[in-house]
DRENDO-1510 file (C-alpha; in Angstrom, 1 decimal, always signed):
<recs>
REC; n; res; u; v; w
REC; 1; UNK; -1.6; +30.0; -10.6 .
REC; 2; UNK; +1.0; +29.0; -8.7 .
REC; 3; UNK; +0.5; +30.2; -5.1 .
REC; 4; UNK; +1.8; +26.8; -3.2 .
REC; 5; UNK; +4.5; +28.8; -1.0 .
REC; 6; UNK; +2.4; +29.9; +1.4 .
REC; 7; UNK; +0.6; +26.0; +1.6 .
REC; 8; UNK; -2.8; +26.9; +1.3 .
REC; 9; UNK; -5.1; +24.2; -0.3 .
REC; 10; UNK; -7.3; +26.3; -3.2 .
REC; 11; UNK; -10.2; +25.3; -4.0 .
REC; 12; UNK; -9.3; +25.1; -7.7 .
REC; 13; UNK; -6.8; +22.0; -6.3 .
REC; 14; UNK; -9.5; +19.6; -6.0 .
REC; 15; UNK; -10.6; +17.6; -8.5 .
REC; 16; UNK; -14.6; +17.4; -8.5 .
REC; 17; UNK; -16.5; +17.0; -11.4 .
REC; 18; UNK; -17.6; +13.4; -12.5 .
REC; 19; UNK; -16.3; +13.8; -16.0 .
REC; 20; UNK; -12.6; +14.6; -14.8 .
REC; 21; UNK; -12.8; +11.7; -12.0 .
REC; 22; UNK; -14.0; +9.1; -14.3 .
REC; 23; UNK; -11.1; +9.8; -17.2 .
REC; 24; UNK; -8.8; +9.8; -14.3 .
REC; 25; UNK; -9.6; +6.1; -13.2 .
REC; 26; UNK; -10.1; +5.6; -17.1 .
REC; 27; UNK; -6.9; +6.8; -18.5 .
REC; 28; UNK; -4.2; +7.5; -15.5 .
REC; 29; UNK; -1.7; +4.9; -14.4 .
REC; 30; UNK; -1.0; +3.5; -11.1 .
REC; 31; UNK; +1.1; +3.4; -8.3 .
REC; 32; UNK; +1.4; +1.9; -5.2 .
REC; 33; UNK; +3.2; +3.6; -2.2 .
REC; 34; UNK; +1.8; +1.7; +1.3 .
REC; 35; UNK; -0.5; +3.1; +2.8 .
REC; 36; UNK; -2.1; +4.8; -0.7 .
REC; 37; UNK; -2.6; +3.2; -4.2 .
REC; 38; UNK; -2.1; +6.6; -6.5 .
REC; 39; UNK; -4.0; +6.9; -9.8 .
REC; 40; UNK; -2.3; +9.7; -11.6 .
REC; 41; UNK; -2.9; +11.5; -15.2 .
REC; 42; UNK; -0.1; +13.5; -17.1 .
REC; 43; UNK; -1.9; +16.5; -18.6 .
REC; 44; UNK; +0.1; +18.7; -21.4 .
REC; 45; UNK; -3.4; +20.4; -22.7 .
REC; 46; UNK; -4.0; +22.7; -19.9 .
REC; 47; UNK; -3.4; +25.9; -20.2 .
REC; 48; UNK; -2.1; +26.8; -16.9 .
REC; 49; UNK; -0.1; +24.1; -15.0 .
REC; 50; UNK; -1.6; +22.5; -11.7 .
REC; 51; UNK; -2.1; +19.5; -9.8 .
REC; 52; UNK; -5.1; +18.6; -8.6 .
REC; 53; UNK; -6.1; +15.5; -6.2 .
REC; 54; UNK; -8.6; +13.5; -4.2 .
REC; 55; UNK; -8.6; +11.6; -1.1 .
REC; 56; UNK; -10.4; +8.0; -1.1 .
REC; 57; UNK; -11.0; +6.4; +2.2 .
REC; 58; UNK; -12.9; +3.1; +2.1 .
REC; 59; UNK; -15.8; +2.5; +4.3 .
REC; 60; UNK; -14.4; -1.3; +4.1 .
REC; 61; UNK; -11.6; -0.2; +5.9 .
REC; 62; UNK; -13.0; +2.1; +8.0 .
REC; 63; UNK; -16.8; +1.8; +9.1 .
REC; 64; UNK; -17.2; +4.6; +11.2 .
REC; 65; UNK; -17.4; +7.5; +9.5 .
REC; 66; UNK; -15.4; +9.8; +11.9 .
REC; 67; UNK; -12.2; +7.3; +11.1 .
REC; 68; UNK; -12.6; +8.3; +7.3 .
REC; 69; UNK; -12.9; +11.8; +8.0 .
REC; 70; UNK; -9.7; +11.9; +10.7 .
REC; 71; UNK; -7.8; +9.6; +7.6 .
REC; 72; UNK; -8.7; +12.0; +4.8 .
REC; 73; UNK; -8.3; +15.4; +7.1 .
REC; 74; UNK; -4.8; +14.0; +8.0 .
REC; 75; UNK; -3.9; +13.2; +3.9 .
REC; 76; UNK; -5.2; +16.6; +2.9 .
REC; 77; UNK; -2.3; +18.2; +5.4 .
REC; 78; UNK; +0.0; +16.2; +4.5 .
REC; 79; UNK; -0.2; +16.8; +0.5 .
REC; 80; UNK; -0.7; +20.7; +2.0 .
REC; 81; UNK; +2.4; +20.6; +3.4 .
REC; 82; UNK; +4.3; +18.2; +0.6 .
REC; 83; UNK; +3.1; +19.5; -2.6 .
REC; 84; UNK; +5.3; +22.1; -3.2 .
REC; 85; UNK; +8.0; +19.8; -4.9 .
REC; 86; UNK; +5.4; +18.4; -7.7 .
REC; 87; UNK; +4.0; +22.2; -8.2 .
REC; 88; UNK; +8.1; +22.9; -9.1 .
REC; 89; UNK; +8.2; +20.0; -11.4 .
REC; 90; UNK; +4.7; +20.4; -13.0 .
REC; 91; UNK; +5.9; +24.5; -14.0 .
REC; 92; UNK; +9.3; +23.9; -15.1 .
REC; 93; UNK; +7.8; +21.0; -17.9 .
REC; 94; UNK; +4.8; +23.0; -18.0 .
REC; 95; UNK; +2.2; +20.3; -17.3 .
REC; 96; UNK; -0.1; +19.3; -15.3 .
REC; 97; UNK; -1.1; +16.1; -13.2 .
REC; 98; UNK; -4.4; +14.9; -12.0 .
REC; 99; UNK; -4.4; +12.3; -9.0 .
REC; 100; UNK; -6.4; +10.1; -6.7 .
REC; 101; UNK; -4.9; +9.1; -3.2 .
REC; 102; UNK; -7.1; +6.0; -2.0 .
REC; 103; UNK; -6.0; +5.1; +1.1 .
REC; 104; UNK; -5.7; +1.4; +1.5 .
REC; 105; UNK; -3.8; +0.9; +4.8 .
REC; 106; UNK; -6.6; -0.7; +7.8 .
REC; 107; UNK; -4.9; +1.6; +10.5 .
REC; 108; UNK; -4.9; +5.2; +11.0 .
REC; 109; UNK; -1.2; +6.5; +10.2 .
REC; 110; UNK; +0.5; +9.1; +12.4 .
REC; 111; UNK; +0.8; +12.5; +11.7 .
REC; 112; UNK; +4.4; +12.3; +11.0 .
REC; 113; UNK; +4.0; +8.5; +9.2 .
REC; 114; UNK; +1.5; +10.5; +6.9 .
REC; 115; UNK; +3.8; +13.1; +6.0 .
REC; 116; UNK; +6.5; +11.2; +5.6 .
REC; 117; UNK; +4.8; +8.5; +3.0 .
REC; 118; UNK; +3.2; +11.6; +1.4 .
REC; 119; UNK; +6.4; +13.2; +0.8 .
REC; 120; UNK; +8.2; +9.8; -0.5 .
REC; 121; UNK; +5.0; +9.5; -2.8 .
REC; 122; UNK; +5.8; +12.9; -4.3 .
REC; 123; UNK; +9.6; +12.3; -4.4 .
REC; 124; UNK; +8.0; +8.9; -6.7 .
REC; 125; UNK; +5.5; +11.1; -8.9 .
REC; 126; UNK; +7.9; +13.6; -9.7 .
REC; 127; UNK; +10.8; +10.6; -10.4 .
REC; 128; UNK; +8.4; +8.4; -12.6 .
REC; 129; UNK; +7.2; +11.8; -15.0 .
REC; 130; UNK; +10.8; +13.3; -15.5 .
REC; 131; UNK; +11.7; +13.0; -19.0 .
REC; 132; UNK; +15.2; +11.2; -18.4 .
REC; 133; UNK; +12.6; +8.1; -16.9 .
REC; 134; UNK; +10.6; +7.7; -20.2 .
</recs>
């Protein structure tokens, strides 16, 4: 299922159900790229490799809910547009990763200052899960 070339966000991309979030804060490791704290799980039992994600935005951060909707409209475009290089990595080792993007700065971040940290963050994920790493 891997349709990331033409940058669509599926709906099968997001991670929802309780179960899956809560073993994902449980079990997944941490990492810390300003302005996100990433909480990430290596998956090698699914059938069919795919990354799915979910945006945090704290309400101590931001009160007003139209800030936390503009901060987590403005991460979901910017994995849109950066994901492709995990979906690469996650096929050719044929797993998949689960991850939480909490966003921790107190300022909304550009458009381009969001896609750049978004793509560094990917450039980490994919660094910290090759095999030579381990």
């Amino acid at each position: 299922m891997l349709f990331f070339m033409n940058e669509t966000l599926h709906k099968y991309e997001i991670l929802r159900k309780e179960n899956d979030v809560s073993v994902l804060f449980a079990k997944g490791r941490t990492l810390k790229a300003y302005p996100f704290r990433v909480v990430y799980r290596v998956r090698r039992d699914m059938p069919q490799t795919t990354c799915r994600f979910l945006v945090s935005v704290s309400k101590k951060r931001f009160h007003h809910a139209v800030k936390r909707n503009r901060v987590k409209r403005l991460v979901r475009e910017a994995w849109r547009k950066n994901k492709g290089v995990l979906y690469e990595f996650c096929a050719a080792n044929n797993i998949s990763i689960d991850l939480a993007l909490i966003y921790t700065a107190t300022v909304i971040h550009s458009y381009n200052e969001m896609m750049l940290k978004t793509n560094k963050l990917v450039n980490e994920l994919v660094k910290k899960n090759t095999p030579a790493a381990k």
